[in-house]
ROFIZA-763002 format. One line per 3 residues: their letters; for each residue x, y, z of N, C-alpha, C. Coordinates in steps of 0.001 Angstrom, whole numbers. Layout:
A	X/Y/Z/X/Y/Z/X/Y/Z; ...
END
This chain:
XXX	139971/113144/184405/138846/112457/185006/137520/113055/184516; 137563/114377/184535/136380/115099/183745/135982/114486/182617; 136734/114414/181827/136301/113895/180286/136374/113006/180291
XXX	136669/111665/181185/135842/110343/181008/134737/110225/181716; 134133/111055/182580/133002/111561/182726/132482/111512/182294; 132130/112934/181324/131713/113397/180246/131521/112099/178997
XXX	132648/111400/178656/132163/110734/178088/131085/109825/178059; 131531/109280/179303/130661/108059/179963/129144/108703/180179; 128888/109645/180223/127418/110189/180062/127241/110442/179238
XXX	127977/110918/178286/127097/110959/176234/126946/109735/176347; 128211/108680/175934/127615/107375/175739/126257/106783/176175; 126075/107000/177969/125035/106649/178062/123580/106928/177849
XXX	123503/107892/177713/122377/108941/176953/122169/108507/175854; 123657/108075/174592/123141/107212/173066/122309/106043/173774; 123028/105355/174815/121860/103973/175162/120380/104742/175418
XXX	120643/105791/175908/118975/105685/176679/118210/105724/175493; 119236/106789/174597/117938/107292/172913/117434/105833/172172; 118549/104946/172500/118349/103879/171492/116788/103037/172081
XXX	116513/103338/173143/115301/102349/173423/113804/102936/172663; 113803/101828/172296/112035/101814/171015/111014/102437/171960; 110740/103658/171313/109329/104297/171951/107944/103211/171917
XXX	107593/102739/170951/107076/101584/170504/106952/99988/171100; 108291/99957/171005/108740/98765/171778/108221/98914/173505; 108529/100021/174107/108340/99812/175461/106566/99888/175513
XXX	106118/100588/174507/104506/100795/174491/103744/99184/174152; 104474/98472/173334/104035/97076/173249/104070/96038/174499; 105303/96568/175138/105392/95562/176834/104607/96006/177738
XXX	104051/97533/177808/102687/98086/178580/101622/97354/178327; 101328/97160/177220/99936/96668/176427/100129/94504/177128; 101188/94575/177125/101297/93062/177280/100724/92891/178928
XXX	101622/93803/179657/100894/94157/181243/99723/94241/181464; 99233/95081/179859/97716/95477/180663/97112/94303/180596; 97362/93410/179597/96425/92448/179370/96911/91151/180839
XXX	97570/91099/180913/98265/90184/182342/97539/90841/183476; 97347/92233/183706/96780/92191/185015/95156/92200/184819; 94593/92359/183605/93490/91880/183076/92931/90676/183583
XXX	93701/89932/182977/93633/88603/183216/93731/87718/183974; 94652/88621/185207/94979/87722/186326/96262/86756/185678; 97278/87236/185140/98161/86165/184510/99407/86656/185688
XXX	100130/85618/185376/101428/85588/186541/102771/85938/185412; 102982/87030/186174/104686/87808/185599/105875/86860/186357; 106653/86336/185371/107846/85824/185850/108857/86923/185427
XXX	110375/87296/186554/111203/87886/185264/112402/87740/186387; 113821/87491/185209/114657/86953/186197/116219/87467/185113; 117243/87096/185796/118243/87152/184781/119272/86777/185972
XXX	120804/87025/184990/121686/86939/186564/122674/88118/186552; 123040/88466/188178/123916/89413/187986/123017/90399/188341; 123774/91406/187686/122800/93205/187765/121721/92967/187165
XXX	121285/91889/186545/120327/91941/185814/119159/91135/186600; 119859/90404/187575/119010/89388/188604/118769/90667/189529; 119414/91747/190025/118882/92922/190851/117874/93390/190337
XXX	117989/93727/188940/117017/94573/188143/115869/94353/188289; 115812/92360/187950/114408/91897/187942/113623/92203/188845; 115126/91590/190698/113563/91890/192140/113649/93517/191804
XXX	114148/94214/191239/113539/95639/191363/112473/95867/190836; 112029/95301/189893/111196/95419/188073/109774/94810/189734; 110110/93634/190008/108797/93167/190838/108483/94033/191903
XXX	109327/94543/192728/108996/95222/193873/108271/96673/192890; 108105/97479/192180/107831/98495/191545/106246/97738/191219; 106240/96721/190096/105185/96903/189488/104189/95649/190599
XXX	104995/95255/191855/104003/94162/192908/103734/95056/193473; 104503/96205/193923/103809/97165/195429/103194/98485/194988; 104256/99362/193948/103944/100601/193149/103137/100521/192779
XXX	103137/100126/191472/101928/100221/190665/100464/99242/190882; 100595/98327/191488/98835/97739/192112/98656/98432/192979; 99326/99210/193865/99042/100105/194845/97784/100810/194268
XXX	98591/101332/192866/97923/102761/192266/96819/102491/191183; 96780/100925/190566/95440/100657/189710/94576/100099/190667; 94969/99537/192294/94043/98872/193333/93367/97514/192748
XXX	94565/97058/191921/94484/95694/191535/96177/95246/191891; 95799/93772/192071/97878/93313/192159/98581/92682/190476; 99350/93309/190166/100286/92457/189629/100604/91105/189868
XXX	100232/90316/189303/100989/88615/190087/102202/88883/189472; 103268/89152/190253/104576/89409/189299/105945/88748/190438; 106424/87796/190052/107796/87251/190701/108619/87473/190115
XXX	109915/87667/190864/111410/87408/190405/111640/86222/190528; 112376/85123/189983/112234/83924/189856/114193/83566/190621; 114656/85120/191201/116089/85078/191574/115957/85289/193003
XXX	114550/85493/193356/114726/85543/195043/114418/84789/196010; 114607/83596/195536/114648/82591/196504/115656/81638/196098; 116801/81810/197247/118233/81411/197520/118360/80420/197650
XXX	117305/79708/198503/117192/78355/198544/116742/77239/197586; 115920/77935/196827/115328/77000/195833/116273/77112/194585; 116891/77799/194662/117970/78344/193274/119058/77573/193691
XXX	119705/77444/194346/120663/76651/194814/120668/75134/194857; 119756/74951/195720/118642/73209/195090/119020/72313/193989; 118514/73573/193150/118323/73678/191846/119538/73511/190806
XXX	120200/74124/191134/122076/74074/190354/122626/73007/190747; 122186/73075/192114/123349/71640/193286/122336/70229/192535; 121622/70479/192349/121087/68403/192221/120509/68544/190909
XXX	120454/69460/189937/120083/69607/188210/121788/70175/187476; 121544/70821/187396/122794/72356/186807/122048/73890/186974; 123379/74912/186845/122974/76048/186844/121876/76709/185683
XXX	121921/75748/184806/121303/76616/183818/119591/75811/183632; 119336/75233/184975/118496/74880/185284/117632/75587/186364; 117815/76813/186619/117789/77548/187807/116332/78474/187721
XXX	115741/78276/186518/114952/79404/186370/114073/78482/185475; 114154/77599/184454/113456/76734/183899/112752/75668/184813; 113091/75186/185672/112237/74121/186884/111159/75351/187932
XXX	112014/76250/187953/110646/76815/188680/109700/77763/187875; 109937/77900/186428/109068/77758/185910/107812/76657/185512; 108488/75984/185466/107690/73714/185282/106763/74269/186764
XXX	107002/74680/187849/106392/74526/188605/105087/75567/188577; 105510/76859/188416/104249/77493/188483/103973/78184/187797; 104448/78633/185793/104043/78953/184912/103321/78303/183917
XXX	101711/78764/183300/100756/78493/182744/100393/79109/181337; 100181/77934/180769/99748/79370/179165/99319/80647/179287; 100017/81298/178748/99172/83099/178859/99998/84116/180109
XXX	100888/83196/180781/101312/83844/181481/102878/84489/180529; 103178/85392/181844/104389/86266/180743/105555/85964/181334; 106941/85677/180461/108153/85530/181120/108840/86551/180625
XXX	109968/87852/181351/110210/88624/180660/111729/88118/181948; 112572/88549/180478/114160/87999/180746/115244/89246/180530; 116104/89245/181700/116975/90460/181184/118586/89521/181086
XXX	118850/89890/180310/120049/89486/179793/121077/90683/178983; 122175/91235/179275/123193/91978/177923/123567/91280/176863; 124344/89400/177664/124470/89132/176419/123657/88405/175395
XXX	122466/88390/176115/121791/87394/175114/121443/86071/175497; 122963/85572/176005/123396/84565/175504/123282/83381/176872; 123009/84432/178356/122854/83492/179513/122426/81882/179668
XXX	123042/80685/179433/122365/79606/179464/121013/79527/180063; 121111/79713/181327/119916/79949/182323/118831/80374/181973; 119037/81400/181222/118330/82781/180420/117317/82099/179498
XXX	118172/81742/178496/118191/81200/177243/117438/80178/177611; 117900/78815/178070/116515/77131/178562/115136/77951/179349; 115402/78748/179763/113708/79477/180427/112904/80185/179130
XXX	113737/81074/178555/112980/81241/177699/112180/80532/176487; 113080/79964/176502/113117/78527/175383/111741/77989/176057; 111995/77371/176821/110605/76575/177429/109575/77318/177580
XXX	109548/78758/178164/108256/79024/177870/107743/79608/177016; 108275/80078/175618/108119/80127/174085/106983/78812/173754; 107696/77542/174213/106783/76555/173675/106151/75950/174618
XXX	105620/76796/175774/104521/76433/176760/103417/77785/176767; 103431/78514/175657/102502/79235/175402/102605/80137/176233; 103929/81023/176907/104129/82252/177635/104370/82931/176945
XXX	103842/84330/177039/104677/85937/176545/105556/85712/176932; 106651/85810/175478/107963/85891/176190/108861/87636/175788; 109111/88134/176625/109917/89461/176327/111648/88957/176782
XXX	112494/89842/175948/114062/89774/176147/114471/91156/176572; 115265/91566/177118/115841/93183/177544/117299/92021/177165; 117906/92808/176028/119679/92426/175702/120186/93528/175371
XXX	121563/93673/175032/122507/94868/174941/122607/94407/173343; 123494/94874/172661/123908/94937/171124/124448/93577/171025; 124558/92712/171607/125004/91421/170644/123904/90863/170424
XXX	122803/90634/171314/121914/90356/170832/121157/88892/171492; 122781/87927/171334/122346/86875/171639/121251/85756/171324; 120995/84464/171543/119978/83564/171556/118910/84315/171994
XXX	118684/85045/172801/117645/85303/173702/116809/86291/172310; 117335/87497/171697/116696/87972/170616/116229/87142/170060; 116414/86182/169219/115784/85353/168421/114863/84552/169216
XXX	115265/83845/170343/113846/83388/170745/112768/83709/171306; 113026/85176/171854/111062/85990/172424/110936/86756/171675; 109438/86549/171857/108470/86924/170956/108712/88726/170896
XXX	109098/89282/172279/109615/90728/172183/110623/90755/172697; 111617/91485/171827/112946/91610/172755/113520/93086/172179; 113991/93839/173308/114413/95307/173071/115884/95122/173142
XXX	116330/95974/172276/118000/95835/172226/118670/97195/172504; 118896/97330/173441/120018/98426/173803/121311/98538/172662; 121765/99338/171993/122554/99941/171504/123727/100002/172072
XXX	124032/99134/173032/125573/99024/173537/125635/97760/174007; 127212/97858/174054/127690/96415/174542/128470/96647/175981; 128270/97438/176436/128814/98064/177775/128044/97370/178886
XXX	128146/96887/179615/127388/96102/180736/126583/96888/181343; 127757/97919/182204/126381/98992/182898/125456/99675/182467; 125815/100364/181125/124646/100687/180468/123842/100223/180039
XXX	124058/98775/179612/122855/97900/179092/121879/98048/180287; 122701/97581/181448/121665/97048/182328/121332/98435/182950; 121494/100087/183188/121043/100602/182918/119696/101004/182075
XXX	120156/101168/181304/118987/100957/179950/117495/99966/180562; 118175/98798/180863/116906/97814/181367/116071/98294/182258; 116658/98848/183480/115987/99269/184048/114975/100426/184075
XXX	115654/101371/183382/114762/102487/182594/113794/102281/181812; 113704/101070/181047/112471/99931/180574/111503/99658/181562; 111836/99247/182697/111988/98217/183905/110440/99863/184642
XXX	111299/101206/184424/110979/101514/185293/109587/102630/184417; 110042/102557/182938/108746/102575/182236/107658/102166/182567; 107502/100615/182472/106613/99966/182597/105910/99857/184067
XXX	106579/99979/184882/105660/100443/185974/105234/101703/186062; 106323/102672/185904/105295/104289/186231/104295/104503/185278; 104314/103696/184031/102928/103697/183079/101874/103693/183702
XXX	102020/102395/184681/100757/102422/185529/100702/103089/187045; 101705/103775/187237/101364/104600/188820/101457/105451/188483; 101567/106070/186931/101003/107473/186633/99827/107612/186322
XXX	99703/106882/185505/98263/106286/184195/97783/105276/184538; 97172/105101/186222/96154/103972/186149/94861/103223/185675; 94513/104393/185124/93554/104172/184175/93894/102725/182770
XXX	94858/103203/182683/95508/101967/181811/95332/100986/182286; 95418/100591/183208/94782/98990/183991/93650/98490/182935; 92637/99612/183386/91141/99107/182472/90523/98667/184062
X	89309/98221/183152/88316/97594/184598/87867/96740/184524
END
């Protein structure tokens, strides 16, 4: 039991090394300019990755505007049960995140998507649409890569194909990008 332990923590440690120093410094810069601007953060996925997101919002809606004394406009687009359900029951599932985007995403605003495989239908038609409705679009995927790499404009790729660690990994992204700014509020700007 020790040494699958052991393993299972090197492995995950190769995921953590694999995330772009760079890469996560480019999705800060995308924030700063969103809370600049007053632009609205969408970010959603499904699964551990639909946890991740309301985590990613509760951090950078309460944490970090706490600490620049400006708000994040930032939703999870997975926490409302009712409208998601709606949504699958009288469209399809992979309509779940693309209609409530139609409803309240605007050019300039940012959609950031977590996905391992890429490849989430759901995932994938949201991003898709707001690629060509003039949103930042960011991807968090694991090593396959998926549709979702190729279609946003930023997408970070974890170095594994392991589920928990991917979505691991995401969140350690997830949790970058907010303590950037509840360490370094200055980064906001004024």
């Amino acid at each position: 039991m020790n040494d699958w332990i052991q393993d299972y923590l090197n492995a995950q440690k190769a995921a953590v090394d694999s995330i772009p120093v760079e890469s996560v410094a480019s999705l800060i810069r995308i924030l700063q300019k969103a809370v600049r601007e007053d632009r609205q953060i969408f970010v959603f996925g499904n699964g551990g990755s639909a946890a991740n997101a309301s985590h990613f919002a509760t951090d950078l809606g309460k944490g970090s505007s706490d600490k620049i004394g400006r708000r994040f406009r930032v939703l999870s687009l997975n926490d409302n049960v009712s409208w998601m359900t709606a949504l699958g029951n009288d469209y399809a599932y992979e309509d779940i995140f693309v209609r409530q985007l139609e409803n309240y995403a605007r050019p300039g605003d940012v959609a950031l998507a977590l996905s391992v495989s890429g490849n989430s239908p759901n995932v994938v038609k949201a991003v898709d649409w707001a690629s060509k409705n003039g949103l930042a679009t960011i991807a968090l995927v694991g090593k396959k890569r998926g549709r979702l790499a190729q279609l946003a404009q930023h997408a970070i790729v974890i170095d594994s194909e392991h589920y928990g660690r991917a979505e691991d990994c995401h969140m350690h992204i997830c949790h970058l990008l907010c303590y950037a700014f509840m360490e370094h509020p200055e980064w906001a700007g004024t």
